[in-house]
C-alpha positions as CSV (number, residue, x, y, z in Angstrom):
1,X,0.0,0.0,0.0
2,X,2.7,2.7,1.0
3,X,4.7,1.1,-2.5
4,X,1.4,2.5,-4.0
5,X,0.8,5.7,-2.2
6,X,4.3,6.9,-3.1
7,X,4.2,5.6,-6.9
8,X,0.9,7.8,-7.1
9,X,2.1,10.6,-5.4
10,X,5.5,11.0,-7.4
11,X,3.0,10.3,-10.5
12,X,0.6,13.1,-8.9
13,X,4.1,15.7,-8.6
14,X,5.2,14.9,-11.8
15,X,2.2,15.5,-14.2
16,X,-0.1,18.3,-12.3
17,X,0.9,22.2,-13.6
18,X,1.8,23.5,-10.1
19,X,5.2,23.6,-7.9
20,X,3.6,21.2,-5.0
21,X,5.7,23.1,-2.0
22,X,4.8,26.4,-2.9
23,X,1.2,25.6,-3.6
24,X,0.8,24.2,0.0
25,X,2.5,27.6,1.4
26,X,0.0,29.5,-0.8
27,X,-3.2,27.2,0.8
28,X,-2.0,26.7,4.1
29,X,-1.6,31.2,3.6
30,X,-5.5,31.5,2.6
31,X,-7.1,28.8,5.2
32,X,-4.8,30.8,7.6
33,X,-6.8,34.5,6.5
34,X,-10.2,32.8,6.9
35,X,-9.8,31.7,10.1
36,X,-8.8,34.8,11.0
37,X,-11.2,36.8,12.5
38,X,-12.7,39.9,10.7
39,X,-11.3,43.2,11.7
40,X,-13.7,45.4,12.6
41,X,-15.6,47.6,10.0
42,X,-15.2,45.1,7.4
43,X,-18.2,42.6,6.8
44,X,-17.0,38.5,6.2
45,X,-17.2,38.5,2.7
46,X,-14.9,41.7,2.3
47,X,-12.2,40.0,4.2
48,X,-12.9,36.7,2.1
49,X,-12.0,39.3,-0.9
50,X,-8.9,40.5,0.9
51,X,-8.0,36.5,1.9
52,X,-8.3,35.5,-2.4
53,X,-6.2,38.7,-3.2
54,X,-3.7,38.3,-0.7
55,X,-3.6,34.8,-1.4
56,X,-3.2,35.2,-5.3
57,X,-0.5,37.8,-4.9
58,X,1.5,35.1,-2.9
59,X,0.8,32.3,-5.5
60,X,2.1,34.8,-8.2
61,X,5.1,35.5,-6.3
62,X,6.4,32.1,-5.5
63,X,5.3,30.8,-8.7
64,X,2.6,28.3,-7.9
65,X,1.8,27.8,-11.5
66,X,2.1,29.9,-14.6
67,X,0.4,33.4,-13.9
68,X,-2.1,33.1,-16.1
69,X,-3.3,29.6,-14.7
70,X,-3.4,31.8,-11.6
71,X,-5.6,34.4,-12.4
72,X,-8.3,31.6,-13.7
73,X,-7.6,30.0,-10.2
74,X,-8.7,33.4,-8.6
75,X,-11.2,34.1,-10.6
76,X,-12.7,30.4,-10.4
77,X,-12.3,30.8,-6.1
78,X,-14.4,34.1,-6.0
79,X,-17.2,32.8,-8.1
80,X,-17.1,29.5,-5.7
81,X,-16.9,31.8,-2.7
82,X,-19.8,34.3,-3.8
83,X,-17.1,37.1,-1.8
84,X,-18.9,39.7,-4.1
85,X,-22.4,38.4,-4.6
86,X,-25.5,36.4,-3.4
87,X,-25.3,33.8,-6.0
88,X,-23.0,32.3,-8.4
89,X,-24.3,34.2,-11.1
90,X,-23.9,37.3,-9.8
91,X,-19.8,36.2,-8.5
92,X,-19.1,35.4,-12.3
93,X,-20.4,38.4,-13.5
94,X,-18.4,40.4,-10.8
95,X,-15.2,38.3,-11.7
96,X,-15.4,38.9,-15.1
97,X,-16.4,42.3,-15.5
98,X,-12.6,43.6,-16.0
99,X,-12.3,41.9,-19.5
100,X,-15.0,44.6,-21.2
101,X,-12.1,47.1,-19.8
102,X,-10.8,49.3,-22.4
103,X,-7.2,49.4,-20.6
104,X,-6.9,45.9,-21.0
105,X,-7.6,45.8,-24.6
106,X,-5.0,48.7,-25.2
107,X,-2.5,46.5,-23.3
108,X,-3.9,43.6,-25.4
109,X,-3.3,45.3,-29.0
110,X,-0.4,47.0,-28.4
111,X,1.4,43.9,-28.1
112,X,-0.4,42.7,-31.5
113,X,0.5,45.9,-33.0
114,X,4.7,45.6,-31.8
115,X,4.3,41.5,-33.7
116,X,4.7,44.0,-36.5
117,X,7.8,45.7,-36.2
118,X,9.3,42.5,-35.6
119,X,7.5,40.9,-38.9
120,X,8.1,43.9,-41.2
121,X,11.9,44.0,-40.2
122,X,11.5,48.0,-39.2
123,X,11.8,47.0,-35.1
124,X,15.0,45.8,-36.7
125,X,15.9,48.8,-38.1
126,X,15.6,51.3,-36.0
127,X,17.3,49.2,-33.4
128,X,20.4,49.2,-35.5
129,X,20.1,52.9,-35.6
130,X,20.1,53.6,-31.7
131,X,23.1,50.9,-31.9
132,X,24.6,53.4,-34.4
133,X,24.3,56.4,-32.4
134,X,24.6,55.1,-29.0
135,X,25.6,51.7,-29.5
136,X,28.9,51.3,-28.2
137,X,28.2,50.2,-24.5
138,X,24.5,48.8,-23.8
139,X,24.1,51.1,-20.9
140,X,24.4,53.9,-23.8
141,X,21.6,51.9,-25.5
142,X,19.9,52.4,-22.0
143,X,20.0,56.3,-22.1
144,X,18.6,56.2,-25.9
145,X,15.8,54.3,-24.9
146,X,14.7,56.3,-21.6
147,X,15.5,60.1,-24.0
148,X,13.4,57.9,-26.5
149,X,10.6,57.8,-23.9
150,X,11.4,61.5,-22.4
151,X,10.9,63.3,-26.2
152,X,7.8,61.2,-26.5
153,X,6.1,62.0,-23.0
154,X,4.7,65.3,-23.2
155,X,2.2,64.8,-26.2
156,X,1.5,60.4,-25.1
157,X,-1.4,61.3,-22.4
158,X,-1.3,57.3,-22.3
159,X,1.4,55.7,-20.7
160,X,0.6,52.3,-21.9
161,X,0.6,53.4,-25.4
162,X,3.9,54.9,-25.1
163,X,6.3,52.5,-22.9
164,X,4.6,49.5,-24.3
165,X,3.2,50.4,-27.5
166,X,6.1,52.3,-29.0
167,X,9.5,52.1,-27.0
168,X,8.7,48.6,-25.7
169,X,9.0,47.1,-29.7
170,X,11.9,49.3,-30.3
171,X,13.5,47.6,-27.3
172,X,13.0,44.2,-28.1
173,X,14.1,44.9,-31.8
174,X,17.1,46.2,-30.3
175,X,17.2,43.0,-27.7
176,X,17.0,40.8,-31.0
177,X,19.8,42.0,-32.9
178,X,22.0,41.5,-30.3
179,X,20.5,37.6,-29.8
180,X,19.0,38.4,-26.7
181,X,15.8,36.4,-26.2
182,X,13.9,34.7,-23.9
183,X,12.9,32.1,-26.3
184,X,16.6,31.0,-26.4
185,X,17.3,31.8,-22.9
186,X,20.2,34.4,-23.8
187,X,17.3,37.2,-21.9
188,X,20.4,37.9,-19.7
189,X,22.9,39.5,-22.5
190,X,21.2,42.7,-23.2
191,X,17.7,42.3,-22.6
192,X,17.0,42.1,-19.2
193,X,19.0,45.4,-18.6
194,X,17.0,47.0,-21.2
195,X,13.9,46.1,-20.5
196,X,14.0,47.2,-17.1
197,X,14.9,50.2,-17.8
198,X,12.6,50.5,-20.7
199,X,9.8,49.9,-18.2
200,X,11.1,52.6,-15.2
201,X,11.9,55.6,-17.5
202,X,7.9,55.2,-17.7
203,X,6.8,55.8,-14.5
204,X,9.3,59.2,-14.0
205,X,8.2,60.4,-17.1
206,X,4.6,60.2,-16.3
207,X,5.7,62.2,-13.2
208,X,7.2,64.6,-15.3
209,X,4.0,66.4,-17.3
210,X,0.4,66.8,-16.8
211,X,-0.3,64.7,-20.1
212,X,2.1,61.9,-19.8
213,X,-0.8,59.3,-18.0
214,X,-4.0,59.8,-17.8
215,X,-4.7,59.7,-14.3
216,X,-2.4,63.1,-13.8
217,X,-5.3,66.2,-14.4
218,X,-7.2,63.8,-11.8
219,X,-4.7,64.2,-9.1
220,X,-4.7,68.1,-10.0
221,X,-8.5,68.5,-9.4
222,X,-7.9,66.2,-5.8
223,X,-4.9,68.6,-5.0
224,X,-6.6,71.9,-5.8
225,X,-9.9,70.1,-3.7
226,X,-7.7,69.1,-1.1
227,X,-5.9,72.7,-1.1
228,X,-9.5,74.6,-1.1
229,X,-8.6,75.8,-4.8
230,X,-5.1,77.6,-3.1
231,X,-2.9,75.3,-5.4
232,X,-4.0,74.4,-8.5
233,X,-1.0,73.0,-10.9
234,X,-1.0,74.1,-14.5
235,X,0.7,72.1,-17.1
236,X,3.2,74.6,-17.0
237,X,3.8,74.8,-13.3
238,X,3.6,71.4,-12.9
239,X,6.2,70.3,-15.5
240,X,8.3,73.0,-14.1
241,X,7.9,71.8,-9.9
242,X,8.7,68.0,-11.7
243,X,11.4,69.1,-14.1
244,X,15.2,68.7,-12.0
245,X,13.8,65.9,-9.8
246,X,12.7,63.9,-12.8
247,X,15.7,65.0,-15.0
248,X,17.6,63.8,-12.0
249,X,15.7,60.3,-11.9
250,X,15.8,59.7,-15.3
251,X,19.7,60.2,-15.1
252,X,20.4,58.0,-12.4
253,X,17.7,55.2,-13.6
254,X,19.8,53.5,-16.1
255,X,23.0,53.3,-14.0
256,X,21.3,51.9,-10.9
257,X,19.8,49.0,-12.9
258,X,22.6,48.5,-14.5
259,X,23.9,47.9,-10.8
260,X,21.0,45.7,-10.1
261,X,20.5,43.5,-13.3
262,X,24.0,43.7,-15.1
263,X,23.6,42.8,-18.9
264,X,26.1,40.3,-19.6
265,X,27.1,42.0,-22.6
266,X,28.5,45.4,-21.4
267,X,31.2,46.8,-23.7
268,X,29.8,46.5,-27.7
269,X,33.2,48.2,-29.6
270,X,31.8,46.3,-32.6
271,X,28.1,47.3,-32.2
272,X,28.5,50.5,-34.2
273,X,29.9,49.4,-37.5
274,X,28.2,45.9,-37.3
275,X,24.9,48.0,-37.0
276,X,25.9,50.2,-40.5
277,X,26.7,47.0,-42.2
278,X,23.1,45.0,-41.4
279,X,21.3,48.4,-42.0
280,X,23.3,48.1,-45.7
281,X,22.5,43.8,-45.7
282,X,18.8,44.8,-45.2
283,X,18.5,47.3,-48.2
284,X,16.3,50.2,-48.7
285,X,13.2,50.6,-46.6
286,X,10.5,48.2,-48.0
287,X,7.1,48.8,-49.0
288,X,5.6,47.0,-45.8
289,X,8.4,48.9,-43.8
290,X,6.6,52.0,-45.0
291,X,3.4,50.9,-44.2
292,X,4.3,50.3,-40.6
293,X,6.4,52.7,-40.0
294,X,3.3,55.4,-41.5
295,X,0.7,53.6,-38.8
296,X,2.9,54.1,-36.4
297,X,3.2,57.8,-36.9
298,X,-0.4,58.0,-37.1
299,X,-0.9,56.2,-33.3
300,X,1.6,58.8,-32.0
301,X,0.1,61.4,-33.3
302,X,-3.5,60.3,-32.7
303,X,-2.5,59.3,-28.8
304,X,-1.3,62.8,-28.5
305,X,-4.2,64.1,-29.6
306,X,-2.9,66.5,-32.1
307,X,-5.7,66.5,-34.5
308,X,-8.2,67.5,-31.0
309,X,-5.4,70.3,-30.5
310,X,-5.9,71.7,-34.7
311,X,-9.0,71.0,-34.5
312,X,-11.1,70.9,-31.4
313,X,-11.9,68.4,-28.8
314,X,-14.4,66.5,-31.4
315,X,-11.8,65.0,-32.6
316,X,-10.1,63.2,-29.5
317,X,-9.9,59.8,-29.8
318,X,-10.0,57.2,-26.4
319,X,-6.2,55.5,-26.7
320,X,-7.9,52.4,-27.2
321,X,-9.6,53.5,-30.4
322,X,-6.6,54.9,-31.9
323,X,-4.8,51.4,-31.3
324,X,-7.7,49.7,-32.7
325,X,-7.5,51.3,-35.7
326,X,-3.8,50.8,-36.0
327,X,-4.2,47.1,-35.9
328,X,-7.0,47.3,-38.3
329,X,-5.0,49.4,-40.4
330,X,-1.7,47.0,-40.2
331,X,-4.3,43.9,-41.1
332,X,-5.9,45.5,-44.1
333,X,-2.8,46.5,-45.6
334,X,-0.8,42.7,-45.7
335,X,1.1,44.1,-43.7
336,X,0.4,41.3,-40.7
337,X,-2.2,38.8,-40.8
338,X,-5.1,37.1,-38.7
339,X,-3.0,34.7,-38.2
340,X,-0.5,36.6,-37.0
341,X,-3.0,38.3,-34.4
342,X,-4.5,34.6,-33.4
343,X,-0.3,33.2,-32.7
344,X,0.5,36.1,-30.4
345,X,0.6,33.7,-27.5
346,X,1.7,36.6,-25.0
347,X,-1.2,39.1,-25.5
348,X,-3.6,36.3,-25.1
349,X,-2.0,35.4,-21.8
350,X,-1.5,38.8,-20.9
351,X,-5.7,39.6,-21.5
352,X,-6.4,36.9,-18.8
353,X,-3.9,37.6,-15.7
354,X,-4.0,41.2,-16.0
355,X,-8.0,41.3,-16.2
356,X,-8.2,39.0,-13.1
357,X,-5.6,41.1,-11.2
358,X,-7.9,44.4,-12.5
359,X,-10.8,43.1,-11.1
360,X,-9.6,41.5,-7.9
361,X,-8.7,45.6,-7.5
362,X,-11.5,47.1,-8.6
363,X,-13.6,44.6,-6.1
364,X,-11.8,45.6,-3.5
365,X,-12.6,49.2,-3.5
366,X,-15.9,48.4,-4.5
367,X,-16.6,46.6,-1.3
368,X,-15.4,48.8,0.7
369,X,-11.6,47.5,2.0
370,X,-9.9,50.3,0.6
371,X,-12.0,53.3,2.8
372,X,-11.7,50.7,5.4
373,X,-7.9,50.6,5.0
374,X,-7.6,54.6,4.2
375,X,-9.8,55.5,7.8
376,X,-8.0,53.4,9.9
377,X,-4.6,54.6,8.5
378,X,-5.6,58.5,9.0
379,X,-6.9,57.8,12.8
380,X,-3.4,55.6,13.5
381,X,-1.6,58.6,12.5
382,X,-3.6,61.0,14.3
383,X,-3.6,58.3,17.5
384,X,0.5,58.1,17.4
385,X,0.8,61.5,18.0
386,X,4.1,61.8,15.4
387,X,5.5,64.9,13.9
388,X,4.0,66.9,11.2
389,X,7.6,65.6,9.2
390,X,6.5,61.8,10.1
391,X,2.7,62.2,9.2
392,X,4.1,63.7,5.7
393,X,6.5,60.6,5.4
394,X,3.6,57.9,6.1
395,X,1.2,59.5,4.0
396,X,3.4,59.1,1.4
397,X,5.4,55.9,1.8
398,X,1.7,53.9,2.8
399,X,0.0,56.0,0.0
400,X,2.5,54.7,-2.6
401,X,3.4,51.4,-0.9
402,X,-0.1,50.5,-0.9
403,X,0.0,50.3,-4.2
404,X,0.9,46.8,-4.2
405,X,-2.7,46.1,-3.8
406,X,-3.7,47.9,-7.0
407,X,-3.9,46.7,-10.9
408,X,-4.6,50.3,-11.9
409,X,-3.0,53.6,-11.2
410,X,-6.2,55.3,-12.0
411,X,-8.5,53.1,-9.5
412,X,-5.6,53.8,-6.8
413,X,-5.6,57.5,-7.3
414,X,-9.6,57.8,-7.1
415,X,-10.1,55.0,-4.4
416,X,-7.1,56.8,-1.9
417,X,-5.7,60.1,-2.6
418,X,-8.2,62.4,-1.7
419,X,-8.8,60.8,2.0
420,X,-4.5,61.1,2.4
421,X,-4.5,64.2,1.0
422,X,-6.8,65.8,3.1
423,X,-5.5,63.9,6.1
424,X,-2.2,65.8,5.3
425,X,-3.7,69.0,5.1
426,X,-5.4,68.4,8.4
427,X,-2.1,67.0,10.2
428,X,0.8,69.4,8.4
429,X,1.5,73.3,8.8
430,X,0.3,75.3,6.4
431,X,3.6,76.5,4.7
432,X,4.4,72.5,4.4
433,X,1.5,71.8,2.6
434,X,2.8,72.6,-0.8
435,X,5.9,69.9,-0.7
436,X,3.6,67.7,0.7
437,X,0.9,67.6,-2.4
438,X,4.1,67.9,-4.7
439,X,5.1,64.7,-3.4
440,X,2.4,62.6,-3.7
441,X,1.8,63.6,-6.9
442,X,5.3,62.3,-8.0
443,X,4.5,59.6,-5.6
444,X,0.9,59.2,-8.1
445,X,3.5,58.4,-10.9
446,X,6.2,56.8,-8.4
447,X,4.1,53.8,-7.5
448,X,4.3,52.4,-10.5
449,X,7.8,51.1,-10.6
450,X,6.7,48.1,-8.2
451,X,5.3,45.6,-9.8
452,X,4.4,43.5,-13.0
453,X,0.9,44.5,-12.8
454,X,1.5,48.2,-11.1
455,X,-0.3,49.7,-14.8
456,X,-0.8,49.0,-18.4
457,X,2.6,49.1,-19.4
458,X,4.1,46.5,-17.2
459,X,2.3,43.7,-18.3
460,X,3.3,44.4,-21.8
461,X,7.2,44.8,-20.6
462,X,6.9,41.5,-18.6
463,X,5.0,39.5,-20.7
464,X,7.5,39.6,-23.3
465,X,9.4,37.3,-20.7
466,X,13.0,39.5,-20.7
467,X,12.6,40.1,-16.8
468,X,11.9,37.2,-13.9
469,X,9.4,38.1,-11.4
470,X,11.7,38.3,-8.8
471,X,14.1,40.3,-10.2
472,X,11.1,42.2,-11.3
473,X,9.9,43.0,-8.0
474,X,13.4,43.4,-6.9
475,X,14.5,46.4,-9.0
476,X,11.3,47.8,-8.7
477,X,11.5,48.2,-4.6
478,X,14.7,49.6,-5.2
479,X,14.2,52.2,-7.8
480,X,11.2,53.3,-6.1
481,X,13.0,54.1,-3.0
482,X,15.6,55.8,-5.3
483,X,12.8,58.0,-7.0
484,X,11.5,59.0,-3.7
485,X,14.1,60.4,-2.1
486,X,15.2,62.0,-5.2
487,X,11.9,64.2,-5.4
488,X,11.8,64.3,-1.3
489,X,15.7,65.8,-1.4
490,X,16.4,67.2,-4.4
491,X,12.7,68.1,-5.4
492,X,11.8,69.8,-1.5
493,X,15.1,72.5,-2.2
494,X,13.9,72.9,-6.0
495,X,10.9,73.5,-4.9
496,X,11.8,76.4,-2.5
497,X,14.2,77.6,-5.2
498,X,10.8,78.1,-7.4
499,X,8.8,79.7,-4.8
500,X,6.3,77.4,-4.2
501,X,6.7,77.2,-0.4
């Protein structure tokens, strides 16, 4: 009998899709939450929410299974669980009301949109021309990539457009012609390096300008509510209060992951000419070339919104729409195919993880655990009796902290800020108030260095498979740390250099 037991479990641990140690961490880690008892001001099912979440994260993190066989695994426990319904009915709907969002289907064709570049042999291309400008070292190829996203981030109101939808295929194209690719397990050469910082010059640019994310002019109405209408941020005043900071952070970026996640491949003496002669071996720009490279001119200028600038504000055009069209416009002209949309293995996978981690968040605020989590944080720092300086730090390191509980910068920003920011103007002096909202709008943009589903463009980044979780979550600790007390040091004395307090 024991013979058997142990032929059948050795069977059992060698055919089922999970890692069997970490998946009994993960269950032991969700029986453990629902026994707990409910704090107070939450009702049973909202902490049976916060126990799935929680749990999920966990299984994500010690790589239980593959992510996306983990978001169907959340998504199948809430509907079992009824957390966020009377009936089971109700539960599915709930769990799958983030896949009709229009985020995720930017996210999802941008990635069909980049297949491409890769197809059409322009990706190529203009990789081998940052390698001929910049192309000597690949932390060179580093600083192209983050001025790359810099020029682009005044006029690209959506941050998932640019990072993912424009630099992100130039990155990879560049990744490639080096032989740097997951597929082949040579991610390490150049790759991972670039990617990461491909990713983190996002987040500081979208700190850096009113119209670099979408969320922004929402965090300017909650400052100037917050403020009583005393300090309300133009796009000029708020580019200029976010310009040395940012500068600053997008300098150091590419040198502190290069500290973090070394490419293998450092010095490229070679890279310069090698990248003249392929550009010769490939020939004049082809007709396809042209087509992609015109549609991909007409997504940057439609996502930022020039013709609603000319024109007038009929013409604005939701991101999603304009990337819609662009893969509509790639199909019709040849230029890729249906079957090249149907193989795109990672969008697919991306559509399913990222819409169950989108509505885990969502459900969360929507049943109440976020106010829950935002009171009892205000009365614990009115309770503790700290400093004005220390209720200024912990409004800002929980407000952007917490964001490791969030899919969605946007759903953050409107679920929390205004509660922290008006707890701040209750708590600090009046001529600190200014610094304070400063900072946690950087901290707005900050928050999204930390993880792989922080906002749109990180699932894009990290679903192209250059970057390990860990190393992932890793970097992203760390540069948000860095980014912090860049804008708390440096942007505090720029600040009083300006005038603003």
């Amino acid at each position: 009998m024991l013979t058997r037991l142990k032929s059948a479990f050795r069977y059992f641990n060698s055919v089922v899709p999970f890692r069997l140690g970490p998946a009994l961490i993960t269950t032991v880690i969700l029986v453990t939450l629902l026994l707990w008892p409910v704090p107070e001001g939450l009702q049973p099912k909202a902490w049976g929410l916060v126990a799935i979440f929680l749990t999920t994260i966990v299984a994500i993190i010690l790589k239980v299974m593959p992510i996306g066989v983990m978001a169907l695994m959340a998504i199948v426990v809430l509907s079992l669980s009824q957390v966020t319904a009377t009936s089971s009915k109700g539960a599915i709907e709930d769990a799958l009301t983030a896949f009709d969002s229009p985020l995720i289907w930017l996210i999802v064709v941008a990635i069909l949109i980049s297949r491409g570049l890769k197809k059409t042999g322009l990706g190529t291309r203009i990789g081998l021309m940052f390698i001929s400008l910049m192309g000597k070292r690949t932390i060179g190829i580093g600083y192209g990539l983050a001025i790359c996203e810099l020029v682009l981030a005044p006029f690209t109101p959506s941050n998932t457009a640019r990072g993912g939808g424009i630099v992100h295929p130039i990155m990879k194209s560049i990744a490639n012609t080096f032989d740097s690719d997951p597929a082949k397990g040579t991610e390490g050469k150049v790759g991972t390096y670039l990617a990461l910082v491909n990713y983190h010059a996002n987040p500081i640019t979208s700190a850096m300008f009113v119209t670099a994310t979408a969320p922004n002019p929402l965090v300017v109405d909650y400052i100037a509510k917050a403020t009583n209408q005393s300090l309300h941020l133009t796009w000029t005043s708020w580019a200029l209060c976010m310009l040395l900071p940012g500068l600053l952070c997008m300098l150091v970026m590419p040198l502190v992951i290069y500290l973090l996640a070394p490419p293998q491949l450092k010095a490229t003496p070679n890279a310069v000419q090698y990248a003249h002669d392929e550009v010769a071996k490939m020939g004049p720009v082809s007709p396809k070339e042209k087509v992609m490279l015109g549609t991909f001119l007409l997504l940057l200028l439609l996502w930022a919104d020039v013709p609603a600038l000319l024109f007038g504000p009929a013409l604005k055009l939701d991101p999603t729409v304009v990337a819609f069209v662009g893969l509509f416009v790639l199909i019709i002209t040849g230029t890729i195919d249906w079957d090249d949309v149907l193989s795109e293995k990672s969008a697919w996978d991306t559509l399913i993880w990222f819409g169950a981690l989108i509505m885990l968040a969502e459900q969360l605020n929507k049943q109440g655990v976020i106010t829950w989590f935002s009171a009892g944080m205000s009365e614990a720092i009115e309770a503790s009796g700290v400093g004005w300086g220390g209720t200024a730090a912990i409004l800002v390191l929980v407000f952007v902290f917490s964001h490791y509980l969030f899919a969605s910068t946007t759903a953050h920003i409107s679920a929390m800020m205004l509660a922290f920011l008006t707890v701040g103007v209750r708590l600090i002096p009046p001529e600190f108030v200014v610094p304070f909202m400063l900072m946690m709008a950087a901290g707005s943009s900050i928050m999204m260095t930390l993880t792989h589903y922080a906002t749109g463009t990180s699932p894009i980044i990290f679903g192209s498979g250059f970057v390990t979780m860990g190393t992932w979550w890793r970097v992203g600790f760390v540069m948000c740390v860095v980014n912090l007390l860049i804008f708390a040091v440096v942007g505090s004395v720029w600040w009083k250099v300006l005038g603003f307090w």
